[in-house]
C-alpha positions, 0 to 999 in steps of 0.5 A: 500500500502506498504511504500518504506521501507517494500518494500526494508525490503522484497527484502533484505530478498528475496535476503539473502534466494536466495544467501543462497540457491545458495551458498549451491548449490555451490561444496566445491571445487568451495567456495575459489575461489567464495570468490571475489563474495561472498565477493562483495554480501555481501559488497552490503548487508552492504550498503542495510542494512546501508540504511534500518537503516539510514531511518527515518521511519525504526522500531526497528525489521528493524534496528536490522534486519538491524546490525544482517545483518551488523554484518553477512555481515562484518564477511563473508568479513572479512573471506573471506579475511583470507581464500583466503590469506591464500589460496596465501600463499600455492602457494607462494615457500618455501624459503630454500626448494628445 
């Protein structure tokens, strides 16, 4: 029988290859303003990633599996962030332009 943590080592591999497989089916016009959810997906991530890590009976490939996913994460919502404000910024009027 497999133990709580291979259990939650498969769904959040499950998970990242589904969210993978939507996104690519996702219209290059649609990816800036889907980046509130795609940021909110990977925020999830971190947390079931510092959860993977934080149990006492992770193994080292869950643990590296788990930063690489950190690591992956915190960069998507860190861009995310960038390229939607500047994103607002192209809305915003000029000033001293007419």
């Amino acid at each position: 029988m497999a133990s709580n943590l291979e259990i939650g080592l498969m769904v959040f591999m499950l998970a990242t290859f589904v969210g993978l497989e939507v996104i690519r089916k996702v219209s290059p016009l649609l990816h800036t303003p889907l980046m509130s959810l795609t940021n909110a997906i990977s925020a999830i991530s971190v947390v079931g990633a510092i959860l993977i890590i934080s149990n006492e009976e992770a193994t080292t490939l869950s643990k590296v599996l788990g930063f690489i996913a950190i690591t992956a994460a915190v960069t998507n919502i860190v861009s995310g962030f960038l390229i939607t404000d500047r994103m607002l910024k192209m809305f915003k009027k000029r000033e001293g332009k007419r």
